[in-house]
C-alpha positions as CSV (number, residue, x, y, z in Angstrom):
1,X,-11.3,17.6,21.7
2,X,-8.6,17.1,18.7
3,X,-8.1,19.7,16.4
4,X,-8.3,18.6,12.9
5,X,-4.3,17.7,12.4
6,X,-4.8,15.6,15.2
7,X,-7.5,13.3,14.4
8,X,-6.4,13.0,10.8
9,X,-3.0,11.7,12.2
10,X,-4.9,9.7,14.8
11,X,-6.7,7.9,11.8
12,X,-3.5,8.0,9.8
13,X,-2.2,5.7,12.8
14,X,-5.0,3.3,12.6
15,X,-4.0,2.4,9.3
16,X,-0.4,2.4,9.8
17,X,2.3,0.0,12.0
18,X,3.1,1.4,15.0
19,X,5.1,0.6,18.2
20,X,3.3,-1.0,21.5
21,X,3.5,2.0,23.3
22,X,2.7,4.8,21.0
23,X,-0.6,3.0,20.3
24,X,-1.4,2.4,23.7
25,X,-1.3,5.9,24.3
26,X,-3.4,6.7,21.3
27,X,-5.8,4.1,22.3
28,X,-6.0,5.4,25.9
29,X,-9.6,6.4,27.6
30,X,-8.5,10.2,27.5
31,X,-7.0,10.4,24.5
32,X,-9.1,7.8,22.1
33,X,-12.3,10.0,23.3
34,X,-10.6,13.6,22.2
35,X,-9.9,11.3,18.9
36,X,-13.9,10.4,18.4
37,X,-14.8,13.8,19.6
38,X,-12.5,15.3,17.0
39,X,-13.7,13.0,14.3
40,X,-17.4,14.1,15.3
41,X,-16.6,17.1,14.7
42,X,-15.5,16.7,11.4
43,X,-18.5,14.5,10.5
44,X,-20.7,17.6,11.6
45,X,-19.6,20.7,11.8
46,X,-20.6,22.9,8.9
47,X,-16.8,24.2,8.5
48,X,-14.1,23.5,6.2
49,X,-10.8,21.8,7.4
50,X,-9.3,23.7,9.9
51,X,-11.1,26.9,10.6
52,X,-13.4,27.3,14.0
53,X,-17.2,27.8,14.6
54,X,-18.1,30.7,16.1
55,X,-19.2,30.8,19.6
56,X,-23.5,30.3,19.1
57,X,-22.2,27.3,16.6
58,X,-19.6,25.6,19.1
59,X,-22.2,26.0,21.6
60,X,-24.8,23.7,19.9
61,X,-25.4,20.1,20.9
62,X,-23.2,17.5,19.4
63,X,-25.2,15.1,17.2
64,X,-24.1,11.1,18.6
65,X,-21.7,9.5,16.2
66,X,-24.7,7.2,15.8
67,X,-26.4,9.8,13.1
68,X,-23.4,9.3,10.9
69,X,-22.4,5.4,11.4
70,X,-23.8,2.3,12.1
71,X,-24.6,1.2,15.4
72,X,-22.5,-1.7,15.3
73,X,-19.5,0.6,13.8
74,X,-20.1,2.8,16.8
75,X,-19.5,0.0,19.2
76,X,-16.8,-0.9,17.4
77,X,-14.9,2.7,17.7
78,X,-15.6,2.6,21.1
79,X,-13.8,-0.8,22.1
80,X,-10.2,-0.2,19.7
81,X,-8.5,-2.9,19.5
82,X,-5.2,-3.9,21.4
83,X,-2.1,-3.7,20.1
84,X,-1.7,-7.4,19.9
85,X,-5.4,-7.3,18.2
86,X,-3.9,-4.4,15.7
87,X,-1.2,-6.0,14.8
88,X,-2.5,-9.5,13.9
89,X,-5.4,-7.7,11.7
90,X,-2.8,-6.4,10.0
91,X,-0.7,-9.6,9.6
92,X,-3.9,-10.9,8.1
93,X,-5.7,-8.3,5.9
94,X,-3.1,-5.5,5.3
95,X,-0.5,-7.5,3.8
96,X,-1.1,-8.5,-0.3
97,X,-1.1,-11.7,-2.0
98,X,-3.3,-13.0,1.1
99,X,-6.8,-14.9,0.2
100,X,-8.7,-11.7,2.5
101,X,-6.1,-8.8,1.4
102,X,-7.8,-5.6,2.1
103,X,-4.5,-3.5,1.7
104,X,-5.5,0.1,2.0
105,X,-3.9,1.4,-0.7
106,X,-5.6,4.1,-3.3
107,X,-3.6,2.1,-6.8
108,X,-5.6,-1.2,-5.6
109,X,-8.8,0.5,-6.3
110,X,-8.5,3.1,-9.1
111,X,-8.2,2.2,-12.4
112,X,-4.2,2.9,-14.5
113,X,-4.5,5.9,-16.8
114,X,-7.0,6.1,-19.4
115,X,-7.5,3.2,-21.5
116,X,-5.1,3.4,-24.9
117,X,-2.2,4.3,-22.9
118,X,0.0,1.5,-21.9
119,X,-0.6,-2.6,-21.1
120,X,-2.0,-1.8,-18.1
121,X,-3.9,1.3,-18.9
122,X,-7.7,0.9,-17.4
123,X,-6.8,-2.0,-15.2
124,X,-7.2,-1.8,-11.4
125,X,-5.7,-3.6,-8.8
126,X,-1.8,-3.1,-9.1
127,X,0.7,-1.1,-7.6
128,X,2.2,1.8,-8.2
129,X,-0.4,3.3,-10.4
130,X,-1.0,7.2,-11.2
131,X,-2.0,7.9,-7.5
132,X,1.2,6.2,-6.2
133,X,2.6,8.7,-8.6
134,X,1.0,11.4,-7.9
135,X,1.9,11.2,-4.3
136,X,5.2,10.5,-4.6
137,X,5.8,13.5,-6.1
138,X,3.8,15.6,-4.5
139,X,5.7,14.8,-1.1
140,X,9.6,15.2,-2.7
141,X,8.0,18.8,-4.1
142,X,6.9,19.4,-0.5
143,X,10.3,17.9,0.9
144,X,8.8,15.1,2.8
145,X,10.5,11.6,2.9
146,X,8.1,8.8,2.7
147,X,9.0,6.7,5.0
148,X,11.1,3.2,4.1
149,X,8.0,1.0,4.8
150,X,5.8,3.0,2.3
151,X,8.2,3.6,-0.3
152,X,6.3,0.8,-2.5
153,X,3.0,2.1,-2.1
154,X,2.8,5.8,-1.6
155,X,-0.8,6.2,-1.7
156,X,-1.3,4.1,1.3
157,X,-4.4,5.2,3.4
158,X,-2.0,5.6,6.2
159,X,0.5,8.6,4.1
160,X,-2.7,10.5,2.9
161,X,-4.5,10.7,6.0
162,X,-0.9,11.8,7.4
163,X,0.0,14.3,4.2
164,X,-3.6,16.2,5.3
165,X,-2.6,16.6,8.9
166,X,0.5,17.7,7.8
167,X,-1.1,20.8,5.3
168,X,-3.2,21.4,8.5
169,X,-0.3,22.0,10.3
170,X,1.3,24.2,7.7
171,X,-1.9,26.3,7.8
172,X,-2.6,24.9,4.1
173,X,-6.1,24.3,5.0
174,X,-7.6,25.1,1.7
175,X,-5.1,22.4,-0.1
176,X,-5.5,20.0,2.6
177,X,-9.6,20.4,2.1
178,X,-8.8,19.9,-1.9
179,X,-6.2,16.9,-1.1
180,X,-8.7,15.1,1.4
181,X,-11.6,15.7,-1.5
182,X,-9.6,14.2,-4.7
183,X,-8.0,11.6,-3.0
184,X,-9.8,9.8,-0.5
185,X,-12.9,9.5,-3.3
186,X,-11.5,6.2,-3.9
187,X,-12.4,4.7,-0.1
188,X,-16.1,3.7,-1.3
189,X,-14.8,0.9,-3.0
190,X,-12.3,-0.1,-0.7
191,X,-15.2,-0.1,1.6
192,X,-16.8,-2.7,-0.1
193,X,-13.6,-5.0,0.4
194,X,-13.4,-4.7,4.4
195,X,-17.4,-5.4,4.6
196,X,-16.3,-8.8,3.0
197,X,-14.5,-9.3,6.2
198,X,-18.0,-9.3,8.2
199,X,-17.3,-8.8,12.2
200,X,-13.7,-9.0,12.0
201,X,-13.3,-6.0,9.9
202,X,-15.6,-3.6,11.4
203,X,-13.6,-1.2,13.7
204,X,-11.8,-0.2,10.1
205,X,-15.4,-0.2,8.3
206,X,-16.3,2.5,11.4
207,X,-13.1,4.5,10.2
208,X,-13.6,4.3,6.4
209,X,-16.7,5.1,6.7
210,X,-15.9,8.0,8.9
211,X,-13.9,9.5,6.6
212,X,-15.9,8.7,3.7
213,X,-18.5,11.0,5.3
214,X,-15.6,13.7,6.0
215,X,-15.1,13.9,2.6
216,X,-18.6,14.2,1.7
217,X,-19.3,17.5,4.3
218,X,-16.3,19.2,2.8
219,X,-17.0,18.0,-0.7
220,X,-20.5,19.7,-0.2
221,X,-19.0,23.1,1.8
222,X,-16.5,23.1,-1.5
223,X,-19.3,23.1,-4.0
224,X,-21.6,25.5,-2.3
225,X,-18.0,27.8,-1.7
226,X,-17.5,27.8,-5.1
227,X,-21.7,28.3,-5.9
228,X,-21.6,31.6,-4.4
229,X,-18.2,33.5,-5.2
């Protein structure tokens, strides 16, 4: 099984371009299965990011990705697609200005500001709004470059997902658990936009909403943490 820097990455991937060969690897019958397991894991495990159950909890039966997704989403984890298959999705839905634009980025779906405090203050959909902000400088404080294809939209689904298995790396586990809580809260309405895309969209409907329930377990292990120091 992944440990939690792992499958974070792994979903960072799913989101982002990569080469032929890199996500044939990923996609491979050894490897994608470590990814779901890891991903289980998260969905489950009463743990925040990063730490380890002890023995009597590791021990327990896993409860079937099925008690967290959608039938039809699990089939859909378990077939990933090609590369070819990745790469035209993307060509279609993660491009903007296309009719069926599902771009996973968090300024699409957040609103600018508060209202009062410019021309596009309370208006969602654009670029480059507070998140895209936020992140960019949040990665030059922690001296990472974002990389030339993100440079436009630095709160792409693909740089958060990879920021968090970065912290996890660093041992920042309790900011990567405060991180993956504030910022992924905007995927439930990008979920909305890829069920739009019916069949074709749901292998990235399984992941959302995946990590939508992530965020929920350690939004919950957060608020009960908090409840009793």
């Amino acid at each position: 099984m992944m440990n939690d820097a792992m499958t974070f990455a792994t979903f960072a991937c799913c989101f982002a371009p990569v080469e032929r060969d890199e996500w044939n690897a990923i996609r491979a019958d050894a490897s994608w299965s470590d990814f779901l397991s890891g991903a289980r894991s998260l969905l489950q495990d009463e743990r925040p990011l990063g730490a380890t159950l002890p023995p009597i909890g590791r021990a327990r039966r896993g409860e079937p990705l099925s008690d967290f997704l959608a039938e039809t989403e699990v089939r859909a984890l378990f077939t990933p697609p090609t590369h070819d298959e990745k790469t035209s999705f993307s060509a279609r839905h993660f491009t903007g200005g296309l009719p069926q634009s599902t771009v996973p980025v968090e300024s699409l779906y957040t609103a600018w500001s508060k209202p009062g405090d410019g021309p596009f203050a309370g208006r969602t959909g654009l670029y480059l709004g507070d998140s895209a902000l936020y992140m960019r400088d949040l990665m030059r404080s922690m001296g990472i470059a974002i990389p030339d294809e993100f440079a436009s939209t630095p709160d792409h689904l693909a740089i958060e997902l990879d920021l968090i298995a970065t912290m996890l790396e660093a041992g920042m586990a309790a900011e990567a658990q405060t991180f993956c809580i504030e910022r992924l809260a905007w995927l439930g309405s990008y979920r909305t936009k890829l069920m739009a895309l019916g069949d074709e969209g749901l292998f990235y409907l399984a992941l959302v909403d995946a990590l939508i329930g992530i965020r929920a377990r350690q939004e919950a292990l957060a608020s009960a943490s908090a409840a009793s120091a």
